[in-house]
N, C-alpha and C positions, 0 to 999 in steps of 0.2 A: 504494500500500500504506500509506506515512504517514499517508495521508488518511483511507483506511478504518478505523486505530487510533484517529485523531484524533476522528471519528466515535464510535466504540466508548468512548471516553473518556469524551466530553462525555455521552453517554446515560446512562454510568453513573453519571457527579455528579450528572446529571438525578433517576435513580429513585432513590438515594439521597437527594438531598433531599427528597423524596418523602416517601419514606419518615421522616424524618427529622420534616417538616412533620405529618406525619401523628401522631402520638406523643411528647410531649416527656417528660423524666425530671425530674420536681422534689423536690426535698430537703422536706421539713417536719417540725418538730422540735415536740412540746408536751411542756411539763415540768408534769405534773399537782399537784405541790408551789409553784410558786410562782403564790400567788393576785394576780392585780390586782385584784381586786374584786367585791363582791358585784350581782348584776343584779337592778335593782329592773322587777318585774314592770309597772310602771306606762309602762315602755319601749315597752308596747307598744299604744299608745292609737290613737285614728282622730277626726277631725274628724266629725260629724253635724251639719248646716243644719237649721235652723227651716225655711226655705223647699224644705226635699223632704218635698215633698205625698205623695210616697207609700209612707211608713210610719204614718205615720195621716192616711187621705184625709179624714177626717171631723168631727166633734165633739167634744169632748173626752169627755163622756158615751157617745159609742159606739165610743170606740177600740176596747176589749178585742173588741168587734163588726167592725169593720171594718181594723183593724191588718195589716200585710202581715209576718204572720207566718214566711215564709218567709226574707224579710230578716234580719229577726230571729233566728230561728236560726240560719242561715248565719253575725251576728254573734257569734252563742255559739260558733259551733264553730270560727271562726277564733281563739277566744280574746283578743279585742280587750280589756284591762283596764280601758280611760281612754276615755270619749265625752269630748270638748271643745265646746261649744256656745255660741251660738246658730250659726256659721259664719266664718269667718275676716273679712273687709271690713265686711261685712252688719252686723257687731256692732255696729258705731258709727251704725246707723241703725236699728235695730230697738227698739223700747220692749215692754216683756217683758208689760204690762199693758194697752197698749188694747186697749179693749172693737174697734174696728175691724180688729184683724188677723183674716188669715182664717181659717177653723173648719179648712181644710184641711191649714194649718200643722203645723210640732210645737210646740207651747206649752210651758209650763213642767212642768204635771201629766204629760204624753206622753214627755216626755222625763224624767222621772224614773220611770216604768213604763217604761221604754225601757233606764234605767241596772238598774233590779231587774231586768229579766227578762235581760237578760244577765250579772249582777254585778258589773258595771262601776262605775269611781270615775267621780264627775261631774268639769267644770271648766266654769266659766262665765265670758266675758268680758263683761262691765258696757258700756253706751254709752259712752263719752266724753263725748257732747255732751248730753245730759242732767243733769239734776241728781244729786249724789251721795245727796244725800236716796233719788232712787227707785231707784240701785243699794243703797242700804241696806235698804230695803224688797223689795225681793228676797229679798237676805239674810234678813230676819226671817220672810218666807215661806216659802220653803226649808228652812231651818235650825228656826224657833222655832214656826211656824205647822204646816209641814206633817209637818217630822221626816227631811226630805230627807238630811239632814248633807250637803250638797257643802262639800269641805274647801275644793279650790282655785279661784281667782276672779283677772279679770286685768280691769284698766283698760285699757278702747283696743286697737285691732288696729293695729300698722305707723302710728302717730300721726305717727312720722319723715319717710314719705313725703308727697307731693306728690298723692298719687291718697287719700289716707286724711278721711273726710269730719273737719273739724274739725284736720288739719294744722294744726300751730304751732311754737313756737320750744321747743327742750327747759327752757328754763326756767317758762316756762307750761306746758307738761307737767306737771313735776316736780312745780309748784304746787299744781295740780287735783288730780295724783294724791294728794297729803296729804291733800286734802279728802272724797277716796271713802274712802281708809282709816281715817280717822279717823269717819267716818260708818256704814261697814262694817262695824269693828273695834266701835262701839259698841253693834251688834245680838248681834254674836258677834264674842268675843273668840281663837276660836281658828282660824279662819279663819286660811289664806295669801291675799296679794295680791300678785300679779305686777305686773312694769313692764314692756312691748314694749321692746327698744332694738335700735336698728341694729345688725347682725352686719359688713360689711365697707362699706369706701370710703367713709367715715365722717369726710370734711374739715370736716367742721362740729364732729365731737367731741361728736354728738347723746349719744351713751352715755354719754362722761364727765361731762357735763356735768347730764344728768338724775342720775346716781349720786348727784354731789358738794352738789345741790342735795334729793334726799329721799332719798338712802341709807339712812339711818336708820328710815325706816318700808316699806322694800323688802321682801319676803319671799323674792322671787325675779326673778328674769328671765327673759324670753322672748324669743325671735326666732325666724327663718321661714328657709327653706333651700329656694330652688327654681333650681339651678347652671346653667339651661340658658334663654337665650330661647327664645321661640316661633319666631323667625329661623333658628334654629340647632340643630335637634334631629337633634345626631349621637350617637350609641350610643357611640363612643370617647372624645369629652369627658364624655360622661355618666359610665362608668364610673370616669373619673381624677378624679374631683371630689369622691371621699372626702379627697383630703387637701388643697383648699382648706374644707372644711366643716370639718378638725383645726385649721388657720390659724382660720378664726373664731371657733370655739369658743373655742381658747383666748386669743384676744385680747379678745374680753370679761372671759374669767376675770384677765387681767391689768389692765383696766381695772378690774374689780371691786378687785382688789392694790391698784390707786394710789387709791382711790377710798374704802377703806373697812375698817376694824378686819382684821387677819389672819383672826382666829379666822371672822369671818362672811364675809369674801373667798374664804376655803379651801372655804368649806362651803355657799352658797346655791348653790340650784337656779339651774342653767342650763337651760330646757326649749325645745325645738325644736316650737313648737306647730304648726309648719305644712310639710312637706316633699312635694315629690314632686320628678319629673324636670324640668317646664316649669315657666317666672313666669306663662303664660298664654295663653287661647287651644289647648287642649292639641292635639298633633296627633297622630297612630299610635303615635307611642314610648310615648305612655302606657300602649298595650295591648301590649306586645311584650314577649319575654321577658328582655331586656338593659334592661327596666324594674324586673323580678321580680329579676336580679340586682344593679342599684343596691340596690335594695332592702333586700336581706339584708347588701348590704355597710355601708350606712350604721346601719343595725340595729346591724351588729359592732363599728363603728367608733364610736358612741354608747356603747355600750357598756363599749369597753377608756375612752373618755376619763370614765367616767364619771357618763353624762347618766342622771337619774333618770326623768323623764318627757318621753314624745315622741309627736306626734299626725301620723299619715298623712294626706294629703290627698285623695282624702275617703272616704265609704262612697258616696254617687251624688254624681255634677259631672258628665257627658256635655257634649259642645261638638260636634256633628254637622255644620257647617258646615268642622273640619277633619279630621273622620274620629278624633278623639280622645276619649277619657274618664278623669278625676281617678279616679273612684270604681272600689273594690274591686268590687263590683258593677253590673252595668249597670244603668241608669236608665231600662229598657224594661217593666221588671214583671218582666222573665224571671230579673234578679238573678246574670246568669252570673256567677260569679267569675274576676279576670281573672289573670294569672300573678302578679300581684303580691302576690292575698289569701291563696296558697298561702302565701307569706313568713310568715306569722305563725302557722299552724298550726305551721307548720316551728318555729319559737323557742318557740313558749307551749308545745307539748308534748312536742317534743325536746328543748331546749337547756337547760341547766343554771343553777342559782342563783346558784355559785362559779364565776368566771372565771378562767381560769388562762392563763399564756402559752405563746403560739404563734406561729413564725414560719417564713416559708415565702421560700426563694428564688429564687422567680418573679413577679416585679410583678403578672403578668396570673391570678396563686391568691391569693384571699385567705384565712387562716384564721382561724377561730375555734372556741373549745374551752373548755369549761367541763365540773364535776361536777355530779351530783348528790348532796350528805353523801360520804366517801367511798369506795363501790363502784362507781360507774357512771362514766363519763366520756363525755362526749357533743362532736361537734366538727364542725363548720360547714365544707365546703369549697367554694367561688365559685369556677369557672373562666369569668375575663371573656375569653378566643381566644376568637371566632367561627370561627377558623380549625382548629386543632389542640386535640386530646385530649390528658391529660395523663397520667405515668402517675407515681402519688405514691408516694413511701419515705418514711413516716412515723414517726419516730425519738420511742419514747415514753419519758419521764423521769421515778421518782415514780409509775409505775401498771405494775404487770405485769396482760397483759390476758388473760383465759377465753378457750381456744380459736377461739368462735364470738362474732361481733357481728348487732348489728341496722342493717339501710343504707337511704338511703328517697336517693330524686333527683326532682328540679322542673327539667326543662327544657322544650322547646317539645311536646314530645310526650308526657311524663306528667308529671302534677302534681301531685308530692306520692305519688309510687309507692313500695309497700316494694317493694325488691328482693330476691332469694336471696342467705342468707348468704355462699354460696361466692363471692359478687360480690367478698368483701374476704379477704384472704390476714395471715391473723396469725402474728406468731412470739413470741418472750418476750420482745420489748421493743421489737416495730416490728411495724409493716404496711403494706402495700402495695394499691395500690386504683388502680383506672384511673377517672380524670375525664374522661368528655365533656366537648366543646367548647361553650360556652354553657351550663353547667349549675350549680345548687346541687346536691349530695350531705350528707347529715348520718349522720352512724357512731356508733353507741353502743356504747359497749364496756364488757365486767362485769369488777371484776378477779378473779385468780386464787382463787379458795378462797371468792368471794363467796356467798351463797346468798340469788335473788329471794325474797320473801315467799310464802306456798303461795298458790296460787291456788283461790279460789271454783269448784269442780267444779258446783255444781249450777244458777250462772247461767242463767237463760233455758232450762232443763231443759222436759221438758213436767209441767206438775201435774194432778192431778184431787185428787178431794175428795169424803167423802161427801154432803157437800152446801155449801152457800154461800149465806151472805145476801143477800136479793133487792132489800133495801135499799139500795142502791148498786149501779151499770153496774160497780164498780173490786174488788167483795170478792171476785170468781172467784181460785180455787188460781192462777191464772197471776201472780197480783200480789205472791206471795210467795216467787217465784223472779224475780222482773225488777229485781232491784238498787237500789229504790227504797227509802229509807226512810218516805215519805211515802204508799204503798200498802201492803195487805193483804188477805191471805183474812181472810176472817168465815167462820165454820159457821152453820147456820140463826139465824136471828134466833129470838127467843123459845122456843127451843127446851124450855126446862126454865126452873122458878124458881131453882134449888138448885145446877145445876150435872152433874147427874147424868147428863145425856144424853153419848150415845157418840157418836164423830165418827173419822171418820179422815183422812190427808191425804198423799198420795204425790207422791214426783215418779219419772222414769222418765230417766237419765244418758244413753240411747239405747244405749249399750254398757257391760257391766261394767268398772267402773273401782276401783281402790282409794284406802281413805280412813280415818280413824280417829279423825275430829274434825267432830261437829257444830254449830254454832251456833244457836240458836231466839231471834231476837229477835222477843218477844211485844208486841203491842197491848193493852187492858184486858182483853179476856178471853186466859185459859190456859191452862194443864193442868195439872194438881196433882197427877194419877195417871195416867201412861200409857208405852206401851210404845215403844223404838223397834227395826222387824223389816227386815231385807232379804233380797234375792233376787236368785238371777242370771236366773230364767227368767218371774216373776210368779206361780209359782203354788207353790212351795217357799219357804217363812220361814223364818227364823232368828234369832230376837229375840237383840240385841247389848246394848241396853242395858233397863233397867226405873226409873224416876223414880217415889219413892214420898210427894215432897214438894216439888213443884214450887214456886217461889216468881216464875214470868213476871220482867219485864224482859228481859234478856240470858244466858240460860244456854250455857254452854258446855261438851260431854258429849264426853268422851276416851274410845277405848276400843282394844282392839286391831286393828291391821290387818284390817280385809276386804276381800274382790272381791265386788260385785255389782252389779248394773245399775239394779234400783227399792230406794227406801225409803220406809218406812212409818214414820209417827207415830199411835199409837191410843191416843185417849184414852178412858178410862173416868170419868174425871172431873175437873171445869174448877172455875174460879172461876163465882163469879154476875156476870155481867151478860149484855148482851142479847145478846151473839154468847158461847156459854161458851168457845171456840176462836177465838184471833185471833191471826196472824203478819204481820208485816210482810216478814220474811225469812227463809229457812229456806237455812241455807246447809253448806257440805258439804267436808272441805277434809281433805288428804292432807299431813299437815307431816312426814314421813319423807321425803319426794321431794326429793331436793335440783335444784333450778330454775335453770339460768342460759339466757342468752339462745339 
């Protein structure tokens, strides 16, 4: 009988733990009043190589022809701020101007249609081994020739090291590097130039020693951050290596302390030009989702210490011989994005300006929590168990928060999913939220009595028109409900000299909706005299407003509340020119509605 209790005992400490394992309770506390600091957007940059042939396979002359356009977008919508080029090593053997590199490259012109079509800030690192004359010359090409502005420029990749073409002793360093900035500085004077320096195990005193030797014409510092060899790619020291990377950080920043004036000690950039999980040779952790949450945590952790600029390792690197890949994208053409590239949509268009403190007591949660101005508060939660789900009591301070929020999660199985409100459980000064195991979660919350901006009702509406310029593929009704500033309806082209020709121009909400406020941002032609009617069924008007002196640019036409489903613009008469009717946008917006998330 003992024995069968004894049995019945142990089972139930069993399913208990269990359960136990299954679910933990974690405290997290953010107080939306105390700011650590503002987060510079430049946080969130990516390395791009000269030698990935395939974003421009081709010519220089026939990029905009043969460019891998898909890449390229994929880089706009992750929000990448900061390209860094020519490629991390490569930099100290690449010469930016022979006539001999190849057409298939990215050259210097490719890569600055590369920074505009994403609108990205440049960074470029200089040869080393080269003369400074020809990083000057660069510069003057860039900057004075082409009109490029790239602000920041860095001497040498990892000069420190033993594997770095042209290694030498920090004080030759220090030397040379006078001689780029000072050759640099005299193409353009506003320019930054970085110095690489050792970040850890550092017996030679490589960093102090270049400091103390050209501090004075430093603008910044760089270093690389890759915590894991190729040997050794385990997920559990991956993830604990946010706070050997706080140890680096700020042992440079102390080294900068003994090394050079307070005021510019306190306040030069320390930029992290180069990070991912492996020094090299990458193997599967690159692709895996306990890569995606390194990720977002060194992200947060850059962040609270203050790093202004930091470059991801890379957009394509593939290594197929260990089943790994550097890049955000795969380097097949197919361009998958890998769990990692989710990380950055995640921060560029959830995560907030204003950082504010958060802390959590559970090692294996990390959080982060920043506003946006203050109504909104937005916050970051990293659950590194592989093992157990988390379930958070999140204690808010300094924000009472709107009933309802917005939740989005990046684990192995969706990436970058919004989830149903009801996912997150709010009260007047806390909420509570269950964490999957292995996952990022990001929470946005309105506060009380906040009211979102009214929303554009007639975006992406369907248009017609009585007619449209045939002069352009882009003047159809549909390009003056599509959000673009840089499209528009046209009415017939030459329709009239004088302006007098009629035109009309509708969009259709698809359901009746209410609204009270029109917007007409006009192109060169107008309307100087015309009606605006709606309907709830299309064949019943009721004209709301009448304009009997249209003056085009941006008007904006108030009127009392209606319901209906089409509106109509009819003009009886336009300015003169060749389309007498031209919009860019016709937009439609309900600002009695009060909006939260």
């Amino acid at each position: 009988m003992n024995g069968k209790i004894r049995i019945l005992f142990i089972a139930l400490n069993v399913f208990l733990s269990v359960c136990f394992i299954k679910s933990q309770t974690v405290t997290v506390t953010v107080d939306a009043k105390k700011e650590i600091g503002r987060v510079n957007p430049l946080l969130y940059g990516i390395n791009v190589a000269r030698w990935d042939e395939g974003i421009f396979p081709d010519s220089t002359k026939d990029m905009l022809l043969t460019c891998d356009r898909d890449a390229i977008r994929k880089v706009r919508e992750g929000g990448f701020t900061l390209l860094k080029y020519p490629g991390g090593n490569d930099a100290d053997h690449y010469v930016w101007n022979d006539p001999n590199n190849s057409a298939g490259e990215m050259d210097t012109d490719e890569y600055a249609a590369f920074l505009k079509a994403v609108g990205a800030e440049g960074f470029i690192t200089v040869n080393f081994n080269e003369s400074p004359a020809l990083a000057a010359e660069w510069v003057r090409y860039c900057n004075k020739e082409k009109g490029y502005n790239i602000k920041y420029w860095e001497v040498g990749d990892e000069q420190w090291g033993t594997w770095a073409r042209g290694h030498t002793t920090p004080e030759k360093y220090a030397e040379r590097f006078i001689e780029f900035v000072k050759a640099m500085k005299a193409v353009d004077s506003t320019i930054s130039v970085a110095a690489n320096v050792k970040p850890s195990d550092d017996p030679n005193d490589w960093t102090y020693r270049v400091l103390k030797t050209a501090g004075k014409y430093i603008d910044m510092v760089t270093f690389t951050f890759y915590p894991l060899p190729n040997t050794n790619e385990n997920e559990d020291s991956l993830l604990t290596s946010t706070t050997r990377f706080r140890h680096e950080y700020m042992t440079i920043r102390n080294v900068l302390r003994a090394t050079l004036p307070e005021e510019k000690a306190d306040t030069m950039w320390i930029i992290n030009v180069g990070y991912n999980s492996i020094s090299g040779y990458p193997g599967p952790i690159t692709l895996s989702i306990a890569n995606a949450l390194w990720t977002a945590d060194i992200l947060g952790t850059m962040a609270e210490l203050g790093t202004q600029v930091a470059c991801f390792w890379a957009l394509h690197n593939a290594y197929p011989p260990r089943g790994g890949d550097y890049g955000v994208l795969s380097a097949d053409g197919r361009n998958i994005p890998s769990y990692s590239y989710y990380v950055f949509p995640l921060y560029t268009h959830l995560f907030g300006k204003i950082l504010v403190e958060s802390l959590s007591s559970d090692p294996n949660v990390s959080v982060y929590a920043s506003r946006f101005g203050d109504d909104t508060l937005s916050v970051i939660f990293i659950n590194k168990d592989r093992r157990n789900d988390k379930e958070l009591r999140v204690s808010l301070r300094g924000f009472d928060p709107s009933p309802t929020g917005r939740i989005w999660i990046l684990d192995a199985k969706r990436k970058l999913q919004r989830l149903p409100g009801t996912q997150i459980r709010i009260g007047q000064t806390n909420f509570s939220l269950h964490l999957p195991k292995y996952s990022i979660v990001a929470v946005q919350l309105l506060r009380a009595g906040a009211i979102l901006p009214p929303v554009n009702i007639a975006l992406h509406a369907r248009a017609s028109a009585s007619s449209y310029s045939l002069t352009d593929p882009y003047f159809g009704p549909q390009s003056a409900v599509d959000g673009k500033l840089h499209t528009r309806w046209a009415s017939a082209a030459w329709a009239s000299k004088d302006g007098s020709d009629q035109q009309w121009f509708q969009i259709d909400l698809g359901i009746p909706k209410t609204f009270n406020r029109i917007v007409i941002r006009w192109a060169k032609g107008y309307g100087t005299e015309y009606t605006i009617a709606v309907s709830v069924d299309g064949k019943r008007w009721n004209d709301v407003l009448k304009q009997s002196n249209g003056k085009g640019k941006v008007e904006q036409l108030d009127f009392n509340p209606v319901t209906a489903r089409y509106i109509r613009l009819h003009g009886t008469k336009g300015s003169k020119a060749i389309s007498t009717y031209s919009i860019y946008e016709f937009e439609v917006y309900n600002t009695h509605e009060r909006r939260s998330f």
